[in-house]
Every structure is written in structure tokens, then in C-alpha cells.
py3Dmol code that shows the C-alpha trace and the ligand (Angstrom):
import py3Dmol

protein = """\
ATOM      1  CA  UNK A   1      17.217  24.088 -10.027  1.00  0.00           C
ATOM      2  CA  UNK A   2      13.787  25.665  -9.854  1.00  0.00           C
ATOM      3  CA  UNK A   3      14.038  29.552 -10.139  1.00  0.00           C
ATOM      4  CA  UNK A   4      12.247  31.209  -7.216  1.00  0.00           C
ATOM      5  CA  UNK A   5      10.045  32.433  -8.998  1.00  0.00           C
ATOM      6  CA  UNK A   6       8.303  29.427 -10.582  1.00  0.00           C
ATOM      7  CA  UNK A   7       6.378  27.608  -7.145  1.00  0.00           C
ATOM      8  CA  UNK A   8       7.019  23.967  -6.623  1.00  0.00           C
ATOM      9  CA  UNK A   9       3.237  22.961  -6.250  1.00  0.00           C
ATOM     10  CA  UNK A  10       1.222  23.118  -9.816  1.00  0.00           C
ATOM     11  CA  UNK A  11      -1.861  23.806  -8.819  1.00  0.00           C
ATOM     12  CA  UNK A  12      -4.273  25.960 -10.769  1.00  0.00           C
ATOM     13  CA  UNK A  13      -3.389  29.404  -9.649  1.00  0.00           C
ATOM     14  CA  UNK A  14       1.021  28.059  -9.789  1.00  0.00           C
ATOM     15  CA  UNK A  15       0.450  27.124 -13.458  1.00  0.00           C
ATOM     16  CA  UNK A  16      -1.078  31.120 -14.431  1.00  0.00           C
ATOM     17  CA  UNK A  17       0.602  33.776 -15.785  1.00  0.00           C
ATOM     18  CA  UNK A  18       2.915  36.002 -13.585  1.00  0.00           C
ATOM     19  CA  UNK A  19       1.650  39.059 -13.306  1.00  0.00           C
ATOM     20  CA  UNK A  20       2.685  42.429 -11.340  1.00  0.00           C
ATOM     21  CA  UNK A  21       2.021  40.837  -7.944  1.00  0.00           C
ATOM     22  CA  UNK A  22       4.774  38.212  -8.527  1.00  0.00           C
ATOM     23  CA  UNK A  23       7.422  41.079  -9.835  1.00  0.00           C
ATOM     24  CA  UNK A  24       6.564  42.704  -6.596  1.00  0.00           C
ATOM     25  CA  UNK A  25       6.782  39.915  -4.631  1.00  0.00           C
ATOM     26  CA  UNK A  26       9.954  38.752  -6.058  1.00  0.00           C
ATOM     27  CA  UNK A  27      11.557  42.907  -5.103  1.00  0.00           C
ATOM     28  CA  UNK A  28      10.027  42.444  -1.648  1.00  0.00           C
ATOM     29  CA  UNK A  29      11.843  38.606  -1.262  1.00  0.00           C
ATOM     30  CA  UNK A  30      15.045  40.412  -2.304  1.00  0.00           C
ATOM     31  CA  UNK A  31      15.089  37.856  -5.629  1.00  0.00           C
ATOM     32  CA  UNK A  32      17.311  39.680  -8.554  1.00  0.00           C
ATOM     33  CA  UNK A  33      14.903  40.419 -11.500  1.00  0.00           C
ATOM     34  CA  UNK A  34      15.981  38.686 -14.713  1.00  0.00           C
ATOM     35  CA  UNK A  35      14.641  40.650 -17.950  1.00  0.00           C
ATOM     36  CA  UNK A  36      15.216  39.964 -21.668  1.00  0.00           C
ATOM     37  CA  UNK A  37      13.615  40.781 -24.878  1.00  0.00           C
ATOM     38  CA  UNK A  38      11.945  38.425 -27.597  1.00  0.00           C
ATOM     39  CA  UNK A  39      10.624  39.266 -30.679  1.00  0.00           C
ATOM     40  CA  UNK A  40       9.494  36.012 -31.995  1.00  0.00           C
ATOM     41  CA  UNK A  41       7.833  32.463 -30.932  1.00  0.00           C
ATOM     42  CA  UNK A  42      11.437  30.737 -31.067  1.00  0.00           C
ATOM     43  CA  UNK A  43      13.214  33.365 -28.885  1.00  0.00           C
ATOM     44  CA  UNK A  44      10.097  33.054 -26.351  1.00  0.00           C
ATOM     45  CA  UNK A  45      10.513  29.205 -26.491  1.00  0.00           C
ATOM     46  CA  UNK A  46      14.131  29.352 -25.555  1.00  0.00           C
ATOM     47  CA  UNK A  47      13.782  32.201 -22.793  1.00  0.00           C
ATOM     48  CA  UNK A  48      11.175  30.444 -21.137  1.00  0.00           C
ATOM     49  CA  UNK A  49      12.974  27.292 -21.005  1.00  0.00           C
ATOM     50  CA  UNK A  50      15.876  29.306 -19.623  1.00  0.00           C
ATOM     51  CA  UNK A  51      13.788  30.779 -16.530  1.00  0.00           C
ATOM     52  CA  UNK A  52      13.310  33.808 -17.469  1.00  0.00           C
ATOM     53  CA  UNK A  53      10.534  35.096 -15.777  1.00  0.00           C
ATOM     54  CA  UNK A  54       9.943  38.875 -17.697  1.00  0.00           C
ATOM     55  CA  UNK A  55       9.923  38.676 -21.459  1.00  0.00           C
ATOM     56  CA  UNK A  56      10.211  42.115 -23.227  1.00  0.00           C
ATOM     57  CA  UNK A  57       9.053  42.545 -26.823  1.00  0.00           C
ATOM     58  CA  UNK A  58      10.775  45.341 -26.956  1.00  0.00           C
ATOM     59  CA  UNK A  59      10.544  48.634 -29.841  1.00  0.00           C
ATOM     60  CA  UNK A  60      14.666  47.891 -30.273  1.00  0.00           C
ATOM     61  CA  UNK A  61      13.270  45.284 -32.552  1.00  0.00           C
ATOM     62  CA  UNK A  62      12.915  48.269 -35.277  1.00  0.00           C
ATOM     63  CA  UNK A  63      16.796  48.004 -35.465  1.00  0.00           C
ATOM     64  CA  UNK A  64      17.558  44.125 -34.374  1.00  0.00           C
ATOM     65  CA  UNK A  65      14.722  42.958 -36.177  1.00  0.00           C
ATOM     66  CA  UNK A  66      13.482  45.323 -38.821  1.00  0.00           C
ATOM     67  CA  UNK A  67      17.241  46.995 -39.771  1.00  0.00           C
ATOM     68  CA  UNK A  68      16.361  50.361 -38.798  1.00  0.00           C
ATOM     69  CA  UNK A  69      18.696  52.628 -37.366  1.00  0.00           C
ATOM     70  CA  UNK A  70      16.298  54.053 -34.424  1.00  0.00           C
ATOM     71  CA  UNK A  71      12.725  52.905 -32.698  1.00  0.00           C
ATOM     72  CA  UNK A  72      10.726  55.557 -33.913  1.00  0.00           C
ATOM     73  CA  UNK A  73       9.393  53.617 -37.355  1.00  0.00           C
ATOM     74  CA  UNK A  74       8.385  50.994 -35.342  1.00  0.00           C
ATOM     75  CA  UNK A  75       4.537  51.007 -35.745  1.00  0.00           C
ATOM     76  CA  UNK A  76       1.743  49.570 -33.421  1.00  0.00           C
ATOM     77  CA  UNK A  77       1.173  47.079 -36.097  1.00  0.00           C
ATOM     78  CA  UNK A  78       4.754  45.463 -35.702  1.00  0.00           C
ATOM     79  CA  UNK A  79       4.397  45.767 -32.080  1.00  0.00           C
ATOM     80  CA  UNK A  80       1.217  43.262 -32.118  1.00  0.00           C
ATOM     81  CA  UNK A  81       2.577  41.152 -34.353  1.00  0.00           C
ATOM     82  CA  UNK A  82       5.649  40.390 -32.487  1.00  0.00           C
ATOM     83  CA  UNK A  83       3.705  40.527 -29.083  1.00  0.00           C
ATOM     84  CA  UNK A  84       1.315  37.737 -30.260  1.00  0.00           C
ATOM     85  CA  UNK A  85       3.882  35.612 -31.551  1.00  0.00           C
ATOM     86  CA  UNK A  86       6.353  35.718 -27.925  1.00  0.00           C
ATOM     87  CA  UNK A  87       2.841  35.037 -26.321  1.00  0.00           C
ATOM     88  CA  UNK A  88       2.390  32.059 -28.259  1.00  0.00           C
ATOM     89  CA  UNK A  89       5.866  30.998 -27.440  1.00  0.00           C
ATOM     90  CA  UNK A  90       5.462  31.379 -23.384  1.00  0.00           C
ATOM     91  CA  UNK A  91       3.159  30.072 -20.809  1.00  0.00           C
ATOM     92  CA  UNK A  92       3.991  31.431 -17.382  1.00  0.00           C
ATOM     93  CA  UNK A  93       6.288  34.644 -18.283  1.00  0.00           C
ATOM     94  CA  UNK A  94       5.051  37.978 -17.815  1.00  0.00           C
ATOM     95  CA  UNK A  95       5.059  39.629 -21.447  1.00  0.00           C
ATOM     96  CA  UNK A  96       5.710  43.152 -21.572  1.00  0.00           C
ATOM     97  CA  UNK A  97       5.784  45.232 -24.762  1.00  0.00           C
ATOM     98  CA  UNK A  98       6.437  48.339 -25.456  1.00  0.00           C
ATOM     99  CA  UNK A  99       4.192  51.266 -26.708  1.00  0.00           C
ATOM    100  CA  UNK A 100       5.773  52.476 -29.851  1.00  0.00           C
ATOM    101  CA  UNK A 101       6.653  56.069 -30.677  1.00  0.00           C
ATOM    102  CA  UNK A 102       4.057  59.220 -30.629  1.00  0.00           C
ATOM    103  CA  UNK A 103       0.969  56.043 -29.871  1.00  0.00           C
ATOM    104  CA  UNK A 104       0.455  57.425 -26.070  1.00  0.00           C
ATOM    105  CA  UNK A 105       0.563  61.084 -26.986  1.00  0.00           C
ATOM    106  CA  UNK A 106      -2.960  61.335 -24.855  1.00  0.00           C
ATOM    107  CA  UNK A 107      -4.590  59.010 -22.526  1.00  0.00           C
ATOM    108  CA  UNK A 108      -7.220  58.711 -25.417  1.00  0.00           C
ATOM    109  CA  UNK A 109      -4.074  57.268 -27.757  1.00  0.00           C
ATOM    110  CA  UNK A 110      -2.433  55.164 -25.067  1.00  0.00           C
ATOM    111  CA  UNK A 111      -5.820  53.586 -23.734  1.00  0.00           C
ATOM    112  CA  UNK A 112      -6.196  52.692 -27.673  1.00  0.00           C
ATOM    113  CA  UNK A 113      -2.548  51.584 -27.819  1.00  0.00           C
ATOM    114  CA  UNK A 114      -2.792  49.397 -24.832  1.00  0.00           C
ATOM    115  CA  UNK A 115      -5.762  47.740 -25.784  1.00  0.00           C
ATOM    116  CA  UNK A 116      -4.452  46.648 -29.338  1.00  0.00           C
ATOM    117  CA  UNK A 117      -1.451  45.163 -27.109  1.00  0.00           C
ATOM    118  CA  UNK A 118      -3.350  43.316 -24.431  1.00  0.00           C
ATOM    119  CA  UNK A 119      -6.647  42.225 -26.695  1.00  0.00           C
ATOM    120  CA  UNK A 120      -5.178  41.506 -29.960  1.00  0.00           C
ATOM    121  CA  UNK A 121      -1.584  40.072 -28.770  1.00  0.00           C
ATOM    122  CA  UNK A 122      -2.359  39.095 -25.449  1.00  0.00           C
ATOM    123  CA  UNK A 123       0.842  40.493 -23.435  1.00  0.00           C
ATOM    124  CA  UNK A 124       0.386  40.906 -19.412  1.00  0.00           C
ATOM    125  CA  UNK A 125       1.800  44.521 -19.491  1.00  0.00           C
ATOM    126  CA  UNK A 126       2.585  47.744 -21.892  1.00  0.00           C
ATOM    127  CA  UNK A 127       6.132  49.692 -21.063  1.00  0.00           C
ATOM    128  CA  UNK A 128       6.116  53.606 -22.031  1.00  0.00           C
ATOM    129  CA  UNK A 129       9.158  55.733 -21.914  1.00  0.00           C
ATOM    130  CA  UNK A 130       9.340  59.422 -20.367  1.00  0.00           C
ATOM    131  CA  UNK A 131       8.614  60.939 -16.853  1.00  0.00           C
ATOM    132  CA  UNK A 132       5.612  64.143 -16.206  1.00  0.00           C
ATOM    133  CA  UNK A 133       4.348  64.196 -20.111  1.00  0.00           C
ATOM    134  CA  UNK A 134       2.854  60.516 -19.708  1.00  0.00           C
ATOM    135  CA  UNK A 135       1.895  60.456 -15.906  1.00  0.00           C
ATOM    136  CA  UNK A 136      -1.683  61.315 -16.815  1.00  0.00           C
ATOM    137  CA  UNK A 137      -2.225  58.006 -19.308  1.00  0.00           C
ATOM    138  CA  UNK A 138       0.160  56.051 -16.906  1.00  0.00           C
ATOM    139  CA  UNK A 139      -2.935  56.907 -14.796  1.00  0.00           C
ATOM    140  CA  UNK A 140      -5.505  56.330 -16.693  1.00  0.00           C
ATOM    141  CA  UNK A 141      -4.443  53.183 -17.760  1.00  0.00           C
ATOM    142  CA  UNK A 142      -3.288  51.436 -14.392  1.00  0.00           C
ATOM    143  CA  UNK A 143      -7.105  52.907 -13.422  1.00  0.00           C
ATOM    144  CA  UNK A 144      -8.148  50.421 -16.524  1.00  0.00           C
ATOM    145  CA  UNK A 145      -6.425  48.008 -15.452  1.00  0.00           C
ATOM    146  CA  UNK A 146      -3.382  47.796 -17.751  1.00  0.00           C
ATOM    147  CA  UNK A 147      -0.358  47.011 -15.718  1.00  0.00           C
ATOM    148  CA  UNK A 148       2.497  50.067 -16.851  1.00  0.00           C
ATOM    149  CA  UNK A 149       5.972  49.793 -16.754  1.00  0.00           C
ATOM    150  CA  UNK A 150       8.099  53.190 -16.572  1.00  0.00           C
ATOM    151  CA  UNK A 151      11.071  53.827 -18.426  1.00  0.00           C
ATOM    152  CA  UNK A 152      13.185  56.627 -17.653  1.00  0.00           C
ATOM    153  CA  UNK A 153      17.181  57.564 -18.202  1.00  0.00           C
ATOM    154  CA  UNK A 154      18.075  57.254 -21.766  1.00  0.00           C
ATOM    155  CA  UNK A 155      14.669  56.601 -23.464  1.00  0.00           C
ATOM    156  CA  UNK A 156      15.675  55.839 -27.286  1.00  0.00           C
ATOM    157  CA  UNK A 157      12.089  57.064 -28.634  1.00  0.00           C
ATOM    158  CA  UNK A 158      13.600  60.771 -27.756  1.00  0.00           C
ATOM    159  CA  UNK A 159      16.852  59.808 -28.781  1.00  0.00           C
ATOM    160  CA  UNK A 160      16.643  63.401 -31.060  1.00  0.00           C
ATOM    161  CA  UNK A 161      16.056  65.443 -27.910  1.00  0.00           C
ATOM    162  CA  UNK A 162      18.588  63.352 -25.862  1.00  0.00           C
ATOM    163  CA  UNK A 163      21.442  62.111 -27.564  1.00  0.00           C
ATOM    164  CA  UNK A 164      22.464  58.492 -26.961  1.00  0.00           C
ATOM    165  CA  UNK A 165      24.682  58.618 -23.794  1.00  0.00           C
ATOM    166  CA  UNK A 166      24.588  58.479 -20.328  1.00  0.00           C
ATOM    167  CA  UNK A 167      21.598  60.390 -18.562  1.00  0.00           C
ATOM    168  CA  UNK A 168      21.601  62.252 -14.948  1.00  0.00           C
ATOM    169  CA  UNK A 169      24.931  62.602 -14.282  1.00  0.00           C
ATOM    170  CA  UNK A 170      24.154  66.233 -12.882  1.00  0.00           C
ATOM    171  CA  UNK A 171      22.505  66.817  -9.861  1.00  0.00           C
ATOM    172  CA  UNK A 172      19.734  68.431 -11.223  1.00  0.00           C
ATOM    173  CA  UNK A 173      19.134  66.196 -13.623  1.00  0.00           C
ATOM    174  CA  UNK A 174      19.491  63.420 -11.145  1.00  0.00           C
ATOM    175  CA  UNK A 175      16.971  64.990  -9.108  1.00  0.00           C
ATOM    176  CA  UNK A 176      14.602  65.018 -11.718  1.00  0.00           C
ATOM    177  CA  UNK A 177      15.110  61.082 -12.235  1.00  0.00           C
ATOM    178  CA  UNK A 178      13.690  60.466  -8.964  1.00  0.00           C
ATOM    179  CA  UNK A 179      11.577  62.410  -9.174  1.00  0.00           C
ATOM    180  CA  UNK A 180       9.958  61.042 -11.890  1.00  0.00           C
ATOM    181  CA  UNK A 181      10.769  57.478 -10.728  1.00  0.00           C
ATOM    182  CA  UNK A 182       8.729  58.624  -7.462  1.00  0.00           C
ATOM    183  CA  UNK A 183       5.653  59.917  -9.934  1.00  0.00           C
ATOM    184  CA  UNK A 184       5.455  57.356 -11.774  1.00  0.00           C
ATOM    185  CA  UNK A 185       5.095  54.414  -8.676  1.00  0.00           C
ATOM    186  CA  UNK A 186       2.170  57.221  -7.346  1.00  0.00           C
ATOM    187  CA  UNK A 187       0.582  56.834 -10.970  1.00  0.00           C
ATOM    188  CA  UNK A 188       0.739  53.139 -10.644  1.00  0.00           C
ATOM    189  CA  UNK A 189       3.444  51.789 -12.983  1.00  0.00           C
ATOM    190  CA  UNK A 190       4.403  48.200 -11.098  1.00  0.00           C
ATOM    191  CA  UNK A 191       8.540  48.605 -12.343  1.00  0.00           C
ATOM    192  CA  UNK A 192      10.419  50.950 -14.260  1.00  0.00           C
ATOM    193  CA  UNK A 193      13.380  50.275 -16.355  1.00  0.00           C
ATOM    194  CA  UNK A 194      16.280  52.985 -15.921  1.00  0.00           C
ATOM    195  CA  UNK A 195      18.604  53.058 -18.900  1.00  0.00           C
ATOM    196  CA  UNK A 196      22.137  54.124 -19.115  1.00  0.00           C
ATOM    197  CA  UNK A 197      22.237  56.176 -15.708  1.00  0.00           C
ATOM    198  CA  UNK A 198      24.573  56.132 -13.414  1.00  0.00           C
ATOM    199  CA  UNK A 199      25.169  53.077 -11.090  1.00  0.00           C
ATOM    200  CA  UNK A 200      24.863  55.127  -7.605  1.00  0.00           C
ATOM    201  CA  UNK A 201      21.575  56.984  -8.691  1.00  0.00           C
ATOM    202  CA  UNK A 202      20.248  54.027 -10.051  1.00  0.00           C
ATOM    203  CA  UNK A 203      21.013  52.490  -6.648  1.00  0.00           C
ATOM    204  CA  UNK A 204      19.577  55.410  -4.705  1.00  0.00           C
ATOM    205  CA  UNK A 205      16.168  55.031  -6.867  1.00  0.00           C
ATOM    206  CA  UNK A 206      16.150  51.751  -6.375  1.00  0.00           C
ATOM    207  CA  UNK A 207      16.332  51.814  -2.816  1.00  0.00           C
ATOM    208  CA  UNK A 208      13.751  54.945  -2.515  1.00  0.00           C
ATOM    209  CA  UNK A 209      11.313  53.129  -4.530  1.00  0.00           C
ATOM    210  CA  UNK A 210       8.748  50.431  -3.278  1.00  0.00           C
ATOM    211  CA  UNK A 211       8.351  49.085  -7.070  1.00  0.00           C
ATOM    212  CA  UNK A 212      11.144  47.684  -9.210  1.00  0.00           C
ATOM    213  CA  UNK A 213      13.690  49.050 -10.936  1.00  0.00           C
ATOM    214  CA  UNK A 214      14.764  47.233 -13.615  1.00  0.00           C
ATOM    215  CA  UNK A 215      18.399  47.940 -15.484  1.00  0.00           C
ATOM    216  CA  UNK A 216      20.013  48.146 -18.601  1.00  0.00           C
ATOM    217  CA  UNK A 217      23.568  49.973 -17.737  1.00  0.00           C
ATOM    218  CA  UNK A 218      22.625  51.136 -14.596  1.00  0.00           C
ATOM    219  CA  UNK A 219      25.070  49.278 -12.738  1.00  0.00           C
ATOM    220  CA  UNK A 220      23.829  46.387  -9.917  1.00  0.00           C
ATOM    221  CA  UNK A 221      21.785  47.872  -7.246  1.00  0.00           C
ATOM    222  CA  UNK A 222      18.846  47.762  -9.418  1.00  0.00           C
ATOM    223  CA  UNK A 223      16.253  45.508  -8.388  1.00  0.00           C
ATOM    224  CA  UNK A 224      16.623  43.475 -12.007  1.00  0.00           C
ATOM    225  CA  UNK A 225      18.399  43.588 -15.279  1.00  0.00           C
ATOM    226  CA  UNK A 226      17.060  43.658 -18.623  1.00  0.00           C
ATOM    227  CA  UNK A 227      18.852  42.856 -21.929  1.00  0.00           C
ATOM    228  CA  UNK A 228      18.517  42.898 -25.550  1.00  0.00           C
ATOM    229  CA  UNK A 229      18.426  39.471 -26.727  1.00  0.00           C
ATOM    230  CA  UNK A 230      20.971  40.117 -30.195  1.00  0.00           C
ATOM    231  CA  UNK A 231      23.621  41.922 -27.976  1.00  0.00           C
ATOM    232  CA  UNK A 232      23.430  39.575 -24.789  1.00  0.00           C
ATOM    233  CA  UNK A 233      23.720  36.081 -27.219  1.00  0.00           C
ATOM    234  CA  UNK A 234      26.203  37.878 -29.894  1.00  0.00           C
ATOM    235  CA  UNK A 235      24.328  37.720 -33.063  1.00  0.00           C
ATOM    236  CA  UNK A 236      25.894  40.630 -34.532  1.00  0.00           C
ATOM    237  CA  UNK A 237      29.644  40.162 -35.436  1.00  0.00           C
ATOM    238  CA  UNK A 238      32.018  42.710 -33.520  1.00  0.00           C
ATOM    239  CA  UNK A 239      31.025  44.173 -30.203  1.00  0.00           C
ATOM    240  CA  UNK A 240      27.580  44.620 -28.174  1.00  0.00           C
ATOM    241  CA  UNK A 241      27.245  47.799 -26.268  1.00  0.00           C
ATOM    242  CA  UNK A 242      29.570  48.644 -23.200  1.00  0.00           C
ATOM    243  CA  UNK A 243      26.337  47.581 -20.662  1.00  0.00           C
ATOM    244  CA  UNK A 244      25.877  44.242 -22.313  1.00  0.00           C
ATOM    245  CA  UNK A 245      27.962  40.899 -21.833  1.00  0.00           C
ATOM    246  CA  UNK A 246      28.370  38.254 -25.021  1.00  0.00           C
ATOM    247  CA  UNK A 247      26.939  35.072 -23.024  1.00  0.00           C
ATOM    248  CA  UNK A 248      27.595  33.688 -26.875  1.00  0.00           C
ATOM    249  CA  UNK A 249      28.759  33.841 -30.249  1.00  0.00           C
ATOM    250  CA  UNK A 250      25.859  32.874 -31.792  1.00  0.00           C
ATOM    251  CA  UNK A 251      26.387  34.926 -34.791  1.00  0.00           C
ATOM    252  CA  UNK A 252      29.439  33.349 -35.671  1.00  0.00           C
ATOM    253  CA  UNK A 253      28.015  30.158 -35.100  1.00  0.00           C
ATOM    254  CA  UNK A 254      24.933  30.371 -37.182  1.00  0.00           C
ATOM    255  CA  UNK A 255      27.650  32.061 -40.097  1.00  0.00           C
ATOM    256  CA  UNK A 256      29.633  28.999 -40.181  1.00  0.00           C
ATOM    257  CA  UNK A 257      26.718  26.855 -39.975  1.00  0.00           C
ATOM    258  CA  UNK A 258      25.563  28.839 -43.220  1.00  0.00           C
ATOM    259  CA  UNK A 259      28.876  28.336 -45.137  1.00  0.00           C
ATOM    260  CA  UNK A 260      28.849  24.744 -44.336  1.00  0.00           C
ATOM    261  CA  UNK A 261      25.490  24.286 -45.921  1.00  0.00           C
ATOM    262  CA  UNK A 262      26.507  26.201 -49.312  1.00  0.00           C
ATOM    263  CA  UNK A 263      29.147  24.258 -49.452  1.00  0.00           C
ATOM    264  CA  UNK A 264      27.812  20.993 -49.469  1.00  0.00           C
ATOM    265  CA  UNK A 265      25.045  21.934 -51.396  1.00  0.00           C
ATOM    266  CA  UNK A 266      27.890  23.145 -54.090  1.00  0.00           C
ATOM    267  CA  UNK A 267      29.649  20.136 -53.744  1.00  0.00           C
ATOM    268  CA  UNK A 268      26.582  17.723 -53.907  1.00  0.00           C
ATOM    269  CA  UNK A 269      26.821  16.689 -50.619  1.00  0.00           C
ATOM    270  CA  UNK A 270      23.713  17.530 -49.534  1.00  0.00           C
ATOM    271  CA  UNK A 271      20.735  16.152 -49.331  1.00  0.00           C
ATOM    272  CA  UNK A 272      21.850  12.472 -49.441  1.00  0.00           C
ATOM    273  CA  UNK A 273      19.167   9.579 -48.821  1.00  0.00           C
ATOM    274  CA  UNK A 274      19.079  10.668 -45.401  1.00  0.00           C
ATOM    275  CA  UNK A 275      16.710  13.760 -46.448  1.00  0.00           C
ATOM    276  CA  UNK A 276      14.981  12.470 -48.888  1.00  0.00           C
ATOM    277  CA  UNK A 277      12.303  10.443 -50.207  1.00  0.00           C
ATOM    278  CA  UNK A 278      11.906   7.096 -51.906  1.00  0.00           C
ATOM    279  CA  UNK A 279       9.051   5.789 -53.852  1.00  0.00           C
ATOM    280  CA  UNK A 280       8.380   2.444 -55.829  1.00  0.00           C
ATOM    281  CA  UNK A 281       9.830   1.447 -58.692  1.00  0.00           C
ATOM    282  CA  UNK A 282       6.979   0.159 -60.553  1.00  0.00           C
ATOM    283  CA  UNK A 283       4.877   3.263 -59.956  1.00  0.00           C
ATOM    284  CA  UNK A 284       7.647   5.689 -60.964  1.00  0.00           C
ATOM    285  CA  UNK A 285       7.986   3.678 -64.425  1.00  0.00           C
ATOM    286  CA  UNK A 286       4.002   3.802 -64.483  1.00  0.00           C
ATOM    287  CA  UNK A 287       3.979   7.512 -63.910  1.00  0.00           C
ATOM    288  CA  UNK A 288       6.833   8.387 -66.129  1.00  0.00           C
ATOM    289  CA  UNK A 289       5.099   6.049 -69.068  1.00  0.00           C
TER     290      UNK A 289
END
"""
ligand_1 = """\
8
KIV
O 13.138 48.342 -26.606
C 13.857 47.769 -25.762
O 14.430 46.703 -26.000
C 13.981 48.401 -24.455
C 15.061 47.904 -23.547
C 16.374 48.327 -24.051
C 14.822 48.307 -22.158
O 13.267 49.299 -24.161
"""
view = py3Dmol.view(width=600, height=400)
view.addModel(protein, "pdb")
view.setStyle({"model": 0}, {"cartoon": {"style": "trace"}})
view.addModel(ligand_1, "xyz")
view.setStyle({"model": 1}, {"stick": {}})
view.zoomTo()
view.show()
């Protein structure tokens, strides 16, 4: 079936990009929002053929991709990299990557940031955690022209400040999540994600706001759902976090692939003529003198 989001005709304008205007469209048509990272050309390929219409190149790659044990090493120069290659690998989804740690410190930083992302990768959109420290280059850049993308709740790049658990449950605190969701729609962002907060805030924001929300364990009455590509597919053996459902075991089948091979390479069973080569008698005897 043809997601909603992708029109039936294929003229000019159908076969472009999405862009903010369609992730509005598709909050004011009521249409669930479905979000997932990629980090390379394959995992584009694949995601795109899937229907999804929001591709994240998200910083988690620093510890899905690179091994790390937190986003914070991830540099701008991995981010393009990765960007440039999911670009490569789509056609009509909206890529969105995210501005690594401490590179949107100023407006002067995150106008730099956002430029290496959108000239020298090519993504549709740049995602920036936090709420009142970054509303002044969330401005500057949606003035620019950069399309933003909030994210609020647990934000991993200030995982030392915050810890890694559930955010708002107070009401303060839970004020101060709207809040900032509210700020940052006035600054311009076009969605923000909410991570690990509870479901009924996450609800409330969504309904308060006129943009987006997008969710990663923050329950179902937010407007989408975003997930990590390695936790949602089960590459890692044992379990993905609590928010996250194994739609596969795609570690365990890529590991038993893998022992197959090394087996029948031990055993000589592989390559047989089927992989390989022949060549003419008469010129191998030539050769060989
Ligand atoms: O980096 C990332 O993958 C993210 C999602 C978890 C929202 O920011």
C-alpha cells in the first residue's frame, strides 16, 4: 500500500524531497509520524524502501556505530560523513541529523555547524538537543533558513548533568518541558523529539503544540515515533532498551551467517566453480611457460 505520505501522482513537485511542510501536514491530517535512524547508504536504502518517511542520522551512532560509550566524541566530521552517505541512499525522505556535542554553543557555532550539514552532506534538517540555552541559534538558524528540530526530555549530549533515566516526572520539571516545547515552536523548530518522559506529559505537549512531537519512550500520544535502527532490528545480542521493540534478530542472523562462512571456508567448501573464474587452457600453459 502507498504510505500517505508518498502522493499517488509523480509529477515534478510529488517526486522532491519532503520537507517541514509535509511533517506538518502529515500532524495536521492526523497521520502517525514514523522516524528511524541511518547511519549509512545501505540502512538508507532499506528504510526508504520500507516507507519511512523521516530518516535520522543520528549522534547515537558514536556508540552503535563508532563503539563509544556516550555521544559526546562524536565530531562534526563523522556527522557529515554519515549524513552524505544516508543522502546518497534516499530520494524522497526528509534527512535529519543531528548537531554533535558543544558545535551550537553560539549562533555563530551552530550557523557554522548547520551549514557543514546541509552544504557538504546535503540533509533537509539539523536536530539540537536542550530547551532556553539554544533558543537564540534555534532562531537564528530557522531565520537562515535551516529547518530545526528540538529535542528535549532525556537529551544524551548532557547525559553528565542528567543521568540516563526518565525526565519530568515532577511537576516542576514537567512544567518546564512545556515550556520549552512551547519556546522552541515560537523559535521555529518544525518537530521536536521528547525522550524518555512520561507518556501523559508527552501527550499533554503533544496536544498543546501546533508542531510535532516526535517519541522515543514517551508513550503513544506523540504525534510520531522515532527509533534507533540497532535496537529496533536486534543487532546487538541480549536486550534493546525498555522503549524499543526487536522487529528482528538480525544480529543473530548475520552471526550464524558468519559461522557458516568460516566453516566452509575451513572445510573447502567455499568458493566452488560457482564463484569463480575460468580461463583457457592454452593461455594458462602459455603464461605459466
Ligand atoms: O541520536 C539519536 O539517535 C537520537 C534519537 C535517540 C532521538 O537523538
Amino acid at each position: 500500500m502507498t504510505p500517505g505520505w508518498l502522493p499517488a501522482r509523480q509529477d515534478k513537485e510529488d517526486l522532491m524531497r519532503l520537507t517541514r511542510l509535509d511533517v506538518q501536514k502529515m500532524k495536521q491530517a492526523g497521520e502517525r509520524i514514523a522516524m528511524l535512524t541511518a547511519y549509512d547508504h545501505p540502512s538508507a536504502v532499506l528504510a526508504e524502501r520500507a516507507g519511512v518517511p523521516l530518516l535520522l542520522v543520528g549522534d547515537s551512532l558514536g556508540m552503535v556505530v563508532h563503539g563509544h560509550d556516550t555521544t559526546l566524541p562524536v565530531t562534526l566530521d563523522d556527522m557529515v560523513r554519515h549524513a552524505a552517505a544516508v543522502v546518497r541512499g534516499s530520494t524522497r525522505a526528509l534527512v535529519v541529523a543531528d548537531l554533535p556535542f558543544l558545535t551550537y554553543a553560539s549562533e555563530a557555532d551552530a550557523v557554522a555547524s548547520a551549514r557543514r550539514l546541509m552544504q557538504d552532506a546535503g540533509v533537509g534538517a539539523v536536530k539540537l538537543e536542550g530547551g532556553a540555552p539554544v533558543l537564540p541559534g534555534v532562531r537564528r538558524l530557522t531565520g537562515l533558513g535551516v529547518p530545526v528540530m528540538g529535542h528535549l526530555g532525556l537529551t544524551p549530549q548532557a547525559q553528565h548533568q542528567l543521568g540516563l533515566r526518565v525526565q519530568a516526572r515532577g511537576a516542576a520539571d514537567a512544567r518546564q518541558l512545556l515550556d520549552d516545547a512551547l519556546a522552541l515552536e515560537a523559535a521555529g523548530a518544525f518537530a521536536v523529539v521528547l525522550e524518555l518522559v512520561p507518556a501523559p506529559l508527552a501527550d499533554a505537549v503533544s496536544r498543546r503544540l501546533h508542531i510535532p512531537t516526535i517519541g522515543i519512550g514517551a508513550g503513544a500520544g506523540c504525534d510520531g515515533q522515532v527509533q534507533v535502527w540497532h535496537d529496533l532490528l536486534g543487532l546487538f545480542p541480549g536486550k534493546s532498551p525498555r522503549h524499543a521493540r526487536r522487529y528482528a534478530e538480525i544480529g543473530t542472523l548475520i552471526e550464524n551467517a558468519l559461522r557458516q562462512y568460516v566453516a566452509e571456508v575451513q572445510a573447502g567448501d567455499f568458493p566452488t566453480a560457482a564463484q569463480s573464474s575460468g580461463m583457457d587452457e592454452a593461455a594458462l600453459a602459455e603464461a605459466l611457460g
